[in-house]
C-alpha positions as CSV (number, residue, x, y, z in Angstrom):
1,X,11.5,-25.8,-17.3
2,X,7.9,-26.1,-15.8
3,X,5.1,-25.0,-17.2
4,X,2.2,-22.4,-16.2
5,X,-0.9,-21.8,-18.6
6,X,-2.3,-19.0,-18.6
7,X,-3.4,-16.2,-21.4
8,X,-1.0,-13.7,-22.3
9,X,-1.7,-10.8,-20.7
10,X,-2.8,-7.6,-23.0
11,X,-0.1,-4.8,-23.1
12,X,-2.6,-2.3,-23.2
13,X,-4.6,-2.5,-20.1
14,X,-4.6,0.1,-17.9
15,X,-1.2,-0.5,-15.6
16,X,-2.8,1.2,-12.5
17,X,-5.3,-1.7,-12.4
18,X,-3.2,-4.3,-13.1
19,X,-0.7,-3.4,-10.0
20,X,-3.9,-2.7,-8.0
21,X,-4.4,-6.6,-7.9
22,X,-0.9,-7.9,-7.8
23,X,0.2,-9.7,-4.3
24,X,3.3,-9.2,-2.8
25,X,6.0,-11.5,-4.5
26,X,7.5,-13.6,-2.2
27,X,11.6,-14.3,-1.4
28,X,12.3,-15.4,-5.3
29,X,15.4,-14.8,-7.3
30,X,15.0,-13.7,-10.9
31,X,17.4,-13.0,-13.8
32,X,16.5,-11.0,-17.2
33,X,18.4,-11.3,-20.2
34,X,17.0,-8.4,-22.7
35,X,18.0,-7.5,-26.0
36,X,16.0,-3.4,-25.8
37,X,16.3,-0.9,-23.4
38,X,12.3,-0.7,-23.9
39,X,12.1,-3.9,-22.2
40,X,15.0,-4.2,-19.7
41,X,13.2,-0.6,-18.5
42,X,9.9,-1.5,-17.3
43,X,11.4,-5.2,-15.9
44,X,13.9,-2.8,-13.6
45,X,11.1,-0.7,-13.2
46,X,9.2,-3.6,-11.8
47,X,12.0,-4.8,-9.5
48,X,11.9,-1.6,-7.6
49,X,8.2,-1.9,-6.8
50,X,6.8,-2.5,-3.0
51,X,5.5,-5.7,-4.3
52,X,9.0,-6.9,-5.3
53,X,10.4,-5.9,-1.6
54,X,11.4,-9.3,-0.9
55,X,12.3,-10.4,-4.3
56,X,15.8,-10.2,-5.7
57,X,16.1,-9.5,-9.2
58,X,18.8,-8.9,-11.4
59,X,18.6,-7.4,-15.7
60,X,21.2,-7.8,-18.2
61,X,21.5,-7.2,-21.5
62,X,22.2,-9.9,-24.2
63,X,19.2,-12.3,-24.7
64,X,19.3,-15.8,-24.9
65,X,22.3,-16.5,-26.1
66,X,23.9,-14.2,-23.1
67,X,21.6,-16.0,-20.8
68,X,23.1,-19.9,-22.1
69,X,26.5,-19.0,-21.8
70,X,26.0,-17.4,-18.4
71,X,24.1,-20.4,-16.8
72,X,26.4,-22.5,-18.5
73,X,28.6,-21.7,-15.5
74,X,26.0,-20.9,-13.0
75,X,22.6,-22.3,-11.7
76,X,19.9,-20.6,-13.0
77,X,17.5,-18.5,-10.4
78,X,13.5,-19.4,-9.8
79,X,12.5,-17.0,-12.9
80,X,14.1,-16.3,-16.1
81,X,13.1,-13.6,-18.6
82,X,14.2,-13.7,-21.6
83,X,13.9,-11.2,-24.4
84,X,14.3,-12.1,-28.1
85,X,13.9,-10.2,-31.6
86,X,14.2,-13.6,-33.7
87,X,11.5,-15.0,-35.7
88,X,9.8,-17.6,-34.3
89,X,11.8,-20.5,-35.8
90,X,14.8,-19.1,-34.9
91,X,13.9,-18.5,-31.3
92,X,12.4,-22.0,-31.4
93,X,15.8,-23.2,-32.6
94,X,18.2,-20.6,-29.7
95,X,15.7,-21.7,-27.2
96,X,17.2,-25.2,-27.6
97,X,20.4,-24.2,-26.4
98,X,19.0,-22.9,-23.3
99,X,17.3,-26.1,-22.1
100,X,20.6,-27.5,-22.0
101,X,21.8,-25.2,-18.8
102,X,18.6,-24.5,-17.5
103,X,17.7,-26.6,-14.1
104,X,14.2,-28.3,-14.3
105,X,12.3,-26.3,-11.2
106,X,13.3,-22.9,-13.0
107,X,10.4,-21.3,-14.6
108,X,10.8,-19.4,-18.1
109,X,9.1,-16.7,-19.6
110,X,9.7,-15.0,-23.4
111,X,9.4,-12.1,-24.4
112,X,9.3,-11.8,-27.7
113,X,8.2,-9.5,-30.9
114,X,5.9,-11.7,-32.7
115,X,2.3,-12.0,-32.0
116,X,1.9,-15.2,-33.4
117,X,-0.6,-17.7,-31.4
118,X,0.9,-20.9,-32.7
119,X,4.3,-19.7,-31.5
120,X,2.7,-19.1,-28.2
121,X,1.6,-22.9,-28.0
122,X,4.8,-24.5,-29.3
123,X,6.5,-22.5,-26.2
124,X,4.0,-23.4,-23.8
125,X,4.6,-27.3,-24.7
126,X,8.0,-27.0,-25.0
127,X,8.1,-25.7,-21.1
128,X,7.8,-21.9,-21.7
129,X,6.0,-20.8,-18.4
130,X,4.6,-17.6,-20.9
131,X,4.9,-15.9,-24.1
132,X,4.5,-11.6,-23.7
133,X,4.5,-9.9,-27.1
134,X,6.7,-6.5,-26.7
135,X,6.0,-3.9,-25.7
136,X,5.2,-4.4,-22.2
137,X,4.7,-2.8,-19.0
138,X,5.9,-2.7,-15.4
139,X,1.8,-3.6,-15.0
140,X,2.1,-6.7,-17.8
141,X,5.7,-8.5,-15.4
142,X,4.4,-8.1,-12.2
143,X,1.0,-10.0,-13.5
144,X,2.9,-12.5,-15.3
145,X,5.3,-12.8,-12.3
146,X,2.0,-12.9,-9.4
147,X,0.5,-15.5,-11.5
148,X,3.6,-17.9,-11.2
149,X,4.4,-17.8,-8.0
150,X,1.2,-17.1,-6.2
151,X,-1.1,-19.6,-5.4
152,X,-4.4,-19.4,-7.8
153,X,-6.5,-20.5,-4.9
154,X,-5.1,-18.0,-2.0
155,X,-7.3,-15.8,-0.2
156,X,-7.6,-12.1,-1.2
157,X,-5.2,-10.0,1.0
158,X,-6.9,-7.0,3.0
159,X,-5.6,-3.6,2.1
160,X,-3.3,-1.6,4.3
161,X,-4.0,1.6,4.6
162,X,-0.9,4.0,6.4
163,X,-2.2,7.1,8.6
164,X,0.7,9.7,9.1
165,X,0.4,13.3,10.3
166,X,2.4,15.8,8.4
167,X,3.2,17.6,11.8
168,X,2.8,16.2,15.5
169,X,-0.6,16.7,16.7
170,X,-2.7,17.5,13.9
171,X,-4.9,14.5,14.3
172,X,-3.9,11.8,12.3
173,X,-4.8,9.4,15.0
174,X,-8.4,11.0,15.4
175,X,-8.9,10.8,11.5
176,X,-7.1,7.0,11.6
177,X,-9.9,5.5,14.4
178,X,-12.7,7.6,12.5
179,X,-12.6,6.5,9.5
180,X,-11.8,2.8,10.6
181,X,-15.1,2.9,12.4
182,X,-16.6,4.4,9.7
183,X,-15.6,1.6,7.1
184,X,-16.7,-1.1,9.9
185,X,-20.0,-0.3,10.0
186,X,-20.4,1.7,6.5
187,X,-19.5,-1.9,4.5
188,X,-20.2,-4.5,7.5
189,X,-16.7,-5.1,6.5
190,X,-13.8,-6.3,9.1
191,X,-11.1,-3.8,10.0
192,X,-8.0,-4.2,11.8
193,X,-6.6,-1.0,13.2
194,X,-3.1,-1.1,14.8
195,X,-1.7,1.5,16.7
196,X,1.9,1.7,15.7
197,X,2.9,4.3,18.5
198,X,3.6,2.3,21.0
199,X,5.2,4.4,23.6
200,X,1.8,7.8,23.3
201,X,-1.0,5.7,21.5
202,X,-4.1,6.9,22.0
203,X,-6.4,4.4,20.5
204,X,-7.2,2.9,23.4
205,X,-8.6,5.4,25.1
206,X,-10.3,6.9,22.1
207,X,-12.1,3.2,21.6
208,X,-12.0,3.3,25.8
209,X,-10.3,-0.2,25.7
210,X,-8.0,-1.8,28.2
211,X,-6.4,-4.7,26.8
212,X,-3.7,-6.5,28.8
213,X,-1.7,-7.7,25.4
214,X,-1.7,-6.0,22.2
215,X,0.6,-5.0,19.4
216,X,4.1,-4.7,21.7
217,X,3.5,-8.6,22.1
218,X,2.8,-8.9,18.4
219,X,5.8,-7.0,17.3
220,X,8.0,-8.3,20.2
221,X,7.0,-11.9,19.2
222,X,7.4,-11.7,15.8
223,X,8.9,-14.6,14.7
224,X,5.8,-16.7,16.3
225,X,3.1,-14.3,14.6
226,X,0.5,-16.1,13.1
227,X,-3.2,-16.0,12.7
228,X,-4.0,-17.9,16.2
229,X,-1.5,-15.5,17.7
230,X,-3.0,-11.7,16.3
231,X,-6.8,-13.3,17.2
232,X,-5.5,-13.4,21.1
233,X,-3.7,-9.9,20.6
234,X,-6.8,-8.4,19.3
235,X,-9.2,-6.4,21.2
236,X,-12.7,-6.2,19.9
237,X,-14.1,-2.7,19.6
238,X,-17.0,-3.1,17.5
239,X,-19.1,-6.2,15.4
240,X,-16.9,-5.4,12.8
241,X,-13.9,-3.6,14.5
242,X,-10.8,-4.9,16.2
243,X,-7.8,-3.2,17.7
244,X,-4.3,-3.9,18.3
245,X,-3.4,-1.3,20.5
246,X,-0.4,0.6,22.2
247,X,0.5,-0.1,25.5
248,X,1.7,3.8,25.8
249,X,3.7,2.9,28.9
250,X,7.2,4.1,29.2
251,X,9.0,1.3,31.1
252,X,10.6,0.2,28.0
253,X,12.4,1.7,24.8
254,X,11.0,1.1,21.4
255,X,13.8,0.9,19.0
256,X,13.0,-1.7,16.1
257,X,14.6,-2.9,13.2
258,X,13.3,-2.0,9.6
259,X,11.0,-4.9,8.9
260,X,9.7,-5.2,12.9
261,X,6.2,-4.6,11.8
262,X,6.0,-6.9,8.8
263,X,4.8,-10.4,9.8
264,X,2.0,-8.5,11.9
265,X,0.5,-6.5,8.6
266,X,0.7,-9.8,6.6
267,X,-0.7,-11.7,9.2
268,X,-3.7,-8.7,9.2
269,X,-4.4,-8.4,5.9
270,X,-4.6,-12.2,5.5
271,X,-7.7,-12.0,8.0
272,X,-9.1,-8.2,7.8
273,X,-10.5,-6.8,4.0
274,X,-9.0,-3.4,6.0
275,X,-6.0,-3.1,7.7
276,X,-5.5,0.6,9.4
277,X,-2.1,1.6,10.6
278,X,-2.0,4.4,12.8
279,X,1.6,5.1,12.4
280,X,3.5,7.9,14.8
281,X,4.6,11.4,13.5
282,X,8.5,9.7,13.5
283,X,10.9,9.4,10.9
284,X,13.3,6.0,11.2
285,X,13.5,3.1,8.9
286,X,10.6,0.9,9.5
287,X,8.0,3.9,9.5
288,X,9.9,4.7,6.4
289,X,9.2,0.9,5.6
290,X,5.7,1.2,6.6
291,X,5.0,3.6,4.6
292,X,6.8,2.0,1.6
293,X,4.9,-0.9,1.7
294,X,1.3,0.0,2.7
295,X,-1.4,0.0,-0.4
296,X,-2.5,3.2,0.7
297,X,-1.6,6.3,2.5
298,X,-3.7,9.1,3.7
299,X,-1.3,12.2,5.0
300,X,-3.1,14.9,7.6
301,X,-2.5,18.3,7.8
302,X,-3.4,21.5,9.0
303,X,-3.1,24.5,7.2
304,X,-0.1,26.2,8.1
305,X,3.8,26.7,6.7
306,X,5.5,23.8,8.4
307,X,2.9,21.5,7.5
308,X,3.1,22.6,4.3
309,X,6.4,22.0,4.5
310,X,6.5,18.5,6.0
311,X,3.5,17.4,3.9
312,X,5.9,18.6,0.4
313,X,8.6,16.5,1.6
314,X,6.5,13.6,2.5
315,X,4.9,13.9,-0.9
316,X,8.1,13.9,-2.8
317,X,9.5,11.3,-0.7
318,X,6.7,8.5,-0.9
319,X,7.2,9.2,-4.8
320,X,10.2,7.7,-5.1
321,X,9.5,5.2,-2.4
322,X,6.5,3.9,-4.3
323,X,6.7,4.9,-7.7
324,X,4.2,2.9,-9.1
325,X,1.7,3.8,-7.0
326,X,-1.1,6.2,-7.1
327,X,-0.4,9.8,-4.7
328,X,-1.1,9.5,-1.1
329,X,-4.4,11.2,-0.3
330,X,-4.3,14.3,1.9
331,X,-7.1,15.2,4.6
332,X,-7.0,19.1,6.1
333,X,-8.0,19.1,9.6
334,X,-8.3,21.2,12.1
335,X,-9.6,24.6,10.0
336,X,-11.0,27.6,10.8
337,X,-9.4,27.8,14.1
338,X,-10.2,31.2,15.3
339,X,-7.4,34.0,15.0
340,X,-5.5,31.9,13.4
341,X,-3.6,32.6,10.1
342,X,-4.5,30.1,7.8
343,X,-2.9,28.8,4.1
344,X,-6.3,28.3,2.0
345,X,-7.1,24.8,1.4
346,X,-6.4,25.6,-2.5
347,X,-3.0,27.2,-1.7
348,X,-2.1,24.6,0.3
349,X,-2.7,21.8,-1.9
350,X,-0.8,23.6,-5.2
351,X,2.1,22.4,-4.2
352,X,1.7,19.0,-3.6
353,X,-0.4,18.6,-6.2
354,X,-3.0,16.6,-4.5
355,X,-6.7,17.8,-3.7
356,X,-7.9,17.4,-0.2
357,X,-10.5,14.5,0.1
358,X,-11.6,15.9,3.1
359,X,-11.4,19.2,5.1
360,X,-12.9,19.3,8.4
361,X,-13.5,22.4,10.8
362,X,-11.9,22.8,14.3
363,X,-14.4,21.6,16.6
364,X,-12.4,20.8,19.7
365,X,-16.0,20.7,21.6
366,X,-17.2,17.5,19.4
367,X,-13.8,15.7,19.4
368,X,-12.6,16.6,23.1
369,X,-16.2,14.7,24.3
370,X,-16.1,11.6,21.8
371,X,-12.6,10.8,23.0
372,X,-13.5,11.7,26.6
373,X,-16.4,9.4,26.7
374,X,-14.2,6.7,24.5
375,X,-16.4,7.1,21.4
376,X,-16.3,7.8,17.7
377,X,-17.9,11.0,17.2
378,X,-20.6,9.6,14.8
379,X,-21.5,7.8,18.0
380,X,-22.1,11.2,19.9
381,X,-23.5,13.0,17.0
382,X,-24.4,11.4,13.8
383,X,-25.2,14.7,12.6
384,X,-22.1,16.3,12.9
385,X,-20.8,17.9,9.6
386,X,-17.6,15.7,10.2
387,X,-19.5,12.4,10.2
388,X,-20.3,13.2,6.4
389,X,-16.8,13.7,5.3
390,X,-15.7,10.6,7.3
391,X,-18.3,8.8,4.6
392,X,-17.0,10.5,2.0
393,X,-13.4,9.2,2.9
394,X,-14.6,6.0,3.5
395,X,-15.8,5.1,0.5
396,X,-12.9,6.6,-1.2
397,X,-10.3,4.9,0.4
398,X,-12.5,1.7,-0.2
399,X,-12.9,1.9,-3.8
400,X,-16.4,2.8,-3.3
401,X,-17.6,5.3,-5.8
402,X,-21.2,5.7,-5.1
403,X,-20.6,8.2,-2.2
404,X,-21.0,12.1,-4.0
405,X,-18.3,15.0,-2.6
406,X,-19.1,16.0,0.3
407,X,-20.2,20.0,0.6
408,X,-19.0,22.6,2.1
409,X,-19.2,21.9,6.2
410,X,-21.7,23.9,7.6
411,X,-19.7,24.0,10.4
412,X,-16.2,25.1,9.2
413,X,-18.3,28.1,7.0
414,X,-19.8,29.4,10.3
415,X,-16.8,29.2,11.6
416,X,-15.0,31.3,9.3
417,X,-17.7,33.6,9.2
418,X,-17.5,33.8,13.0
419,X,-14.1,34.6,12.8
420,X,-14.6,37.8,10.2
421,X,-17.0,39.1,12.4
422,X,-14.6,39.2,15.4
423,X,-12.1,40.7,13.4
424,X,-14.0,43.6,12.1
C-alpha cells in the first residue's frame, strides 16, 4: 500500500465547491467494499460523475473482510475503498488481513466511523493512503480520489464552457464569439474558442479570419494532438483571443466517433483559463459527449413553443448527464421581434426552472453590420444595450461577482413599445 498525506477532508463543506475544483480523473480502476448503503450511495454517485468519465469503478457490499477474500483470488485495482464500522483496534487488527492480498502500487483509503486522530495516524503509517470519517459526500471521494492521483504541482486546467442553441438559428454562435471576446478583453485573460460545426461555422467570418488549418486538422489528427500542435492550428483573433475555426467547406462528411473532440478540449484547457465551444444545433453522441463533459453550459433560446420545447428537453437531459453539476444557464435572444407572438421571458423560464442571465432585443441592424464587417459588436458600438449584458454574462460565467444585473435593455423596451403602437 503507498502512502499519500494529506488532511482529511471535512464532510461538511459545501459539495458544489468541492467538485468545482476537482480535475478530471484519469484511466484508473477502483473497487469499493462498503458495509452502508449511506456510503456505497454517494461512492456510485461519484462514479457516474463527468470527472469519472474515464475511470472504471466498481462498489460492493461487504467491507474488508469481503474485500480480503475477493483479492485473495484477484489483483487488486489502482484504488480501494474500504468501509468499516469496527472500532479502531479491531479495524487495526482486520486491516491486517488485507495487507496480505493487497499488491504494493495499490493505494488504500478507509472509511470509517470513528473520528479519532490517533487512529488517523496509525493508518497513515501503516500504508493507509487516507482516513474519511462517515458520513461523506460524492464532493468528500472525488477530493480524496483528485488528490491521489493528480499531480500536486499540475497546472490549473481552463474551464470549458459548451454554447448550444435550443433551436437552429437562434444565435448561439453570435452569443458564443460575443462573450468570448468579451472575457478576452474584460479579464486580459486567454480564450480559446472552437468552432465545433465544421461543415456551416461561422466564426470565421464573424472574427473575419481565413486560416488555412484549424480544428478539422485538430480533430482529424487526433492521436498527434498536443500543445505544439493546437498553437499551429490556432488563429489569433485578438491579444487575448484565439480561434480554432471551421473550415465550413462541404467536400467532405463529418461523421465522428463519441470522444473525437476530446484530446483537443484537454489540450485547450491545459493552455487557455477559457475554453469556448461553439457546438452545432445536432444531436449525435459526441455533442452529447460534449456537452456531458464541459464545466459549463450556456443554452440560447428565443421565445417561442418549440424552443421552449427543445430547451425543456435539453434541460432535463443535461440533468441526468451531469448530475452533479450546477443547471446550464439560459440566455433569451432575439426578443421583441416585431409582430411576432412571443412566450414572456418569465413564462418561458417556469418550466425549466432557470432564470435568463441575459435577454437581449432583436437588433438584426447592429448584428447583421458587426458580422458583415467581421467584428464583435462592442467593436462597432460600445454603447449598444447588448454590449452590457455581454458583461454581465461574462462575469458570470467567470465566477466574477462584482458585475450588478444588468437593466432592462433600453433597446428591447422601445422595441416592445414600438410594437404596441403598431398594433393599436
Amino acid at each position: 500500500m503507498q502512502t499519500a498525506l494529506r488532511a482529511a477532508p471535512d464532510a461538511s463543506h459545501d459539495e458544489a465547491a468541492g467538485l468545482e475544483n476537482v480535475r478530471p480523473i484519469p484511466r484508473i480502476s477502483i473497487q469499493a467494499f462498503c458495509e452502508s448503503e449511506a456510503v456505497a450511495k454517494p461512492i456510485e454517485n461519484a462514479g457516474g460523475d463527468r470527472r469519472m468519465a474515464k475511470a472504471h469503478m466498481r462498489v460492493n457490499m461487504g467491507g474488508i473482510r469481503a474485500a480480503v477474500e475477493h483479492f485473495s483470488g484477484a489483483p487488486t485495482p489502482n484504488l480501494v475503498i474500504l468501509e468499516s464500522k469496527l472500532p479502531p483496534l479491531e479495524l487495526i487488527a482486520e486491516l491486517e488481513s488485507l495487507s496480505e492480498v493487497c499488491d504494493p502500487g495499490s493505494k488504500v483509503v478507509i472509511i470509517g466511523h470513528y473520528n479519532d486522530v490517533a487512529l488517523y495516524r496509525d493508518l497513515v503509517h501503516r500504508g493507509v493512503s487516507e482516513y474519511l470519517v462517515a458520513p461523506i459526500s460524492i464532493a468528500d471521494i472525488m477530493a480524496v480520489i483528485g488528490s491521489l492521483f493528480t499531480a500536486p504541482d499540475a497546472e490549473p486546467l481552463g474551464r470549458s464552457i459548451a454554447f448550444v442553441g435550443a433551436k437552429g438559428g437562434v444565435g448561439s454562435s453570435t452569443i458564443a464569439h460575443n462573450l468570448a471576446w468579451s472575457i478576452s478583453k474584460l479579464f486580459s485573460s486567454d480564450v480559446v474558442i472552437a468552432d465545433l460545426d465544421l461543415p456551416f461555422g461561422t466564426a470565421n467570418i464573424n472574427f473575419d479570419q481565413d486560416p488555412a488549418q484549424g480544428i478539422a486538422e485538430a480533430v482529424f489528427s487526433a492521436e498527434r494532438m498536443d500543445d505544439t500542435m493546437l498553437d499551429r492550428l490556432l488563429s489569433k483573433c485578438a491579444e487575448h483571443l484565439s480561434l480554432l475555426a471551421a473550415p465550413s467547406m462541404l467536400d467532405r462528411t463529418y461523421d465522428f466517433s463519441t470522444d473525437a473532440f476530446t484530446a483537443l478540449i484537454e489540450t485547450a484547457q491545459r493552455g487557455a483559463p477559457v475554453v469556448a465551444l461553439d457546438i452545432p444545433h445536432v444531436w449525435n453522441d459526441w455533442t452529447r459527449s460534449v456537452l456531458a463533459s464541459a464545466d459549463q453550459i450556456v443554452i440560447t433560446a428565443t421565445p417561442d413553443l418549440a424552443n421552449l420545447r427543445n430547451a425543456k428537453n435539453l434541460v432535463d437531459m443535461l440533468a441526468k448527464l451531469r448530475p452533479n453539476d450546477p443547471v446550464p444557464h439560459l440566455i433569451l435572444n432575439q426578443l421583441a421581434i416585431p409582430k411576432r407572438p412571443e412566450i414572456s421571458p418569465e413564462e418561458f423560464a417556469d418550466p425549466l426552472g432557470l432564470e435568463p442571465i441575459a435577454q437581449i432585443a432583436f437588433d438584426p441592424q447592429a448584428f447583421g453590420n458587426a458580422a458583415n464587417n467581421g467584428q464583435m459588436l462592442a467593436e462597432l458600438d460600445g454603447k449598444h444595450p447588448a454590449v452590457e449584458a455581454f458583461e454581465h454574462v461574462a462575469h458570470v460565467l467567470t465566477g466574477r461577482s462584482t458585475a450588478k444585473k444588468p437593466k432592462k435593455q433600453g433597446l428591447l423596451n422601445r422595441l416592445r413599445h414600438s410594437g404596441r403602437a403598431t398594433r393599436e
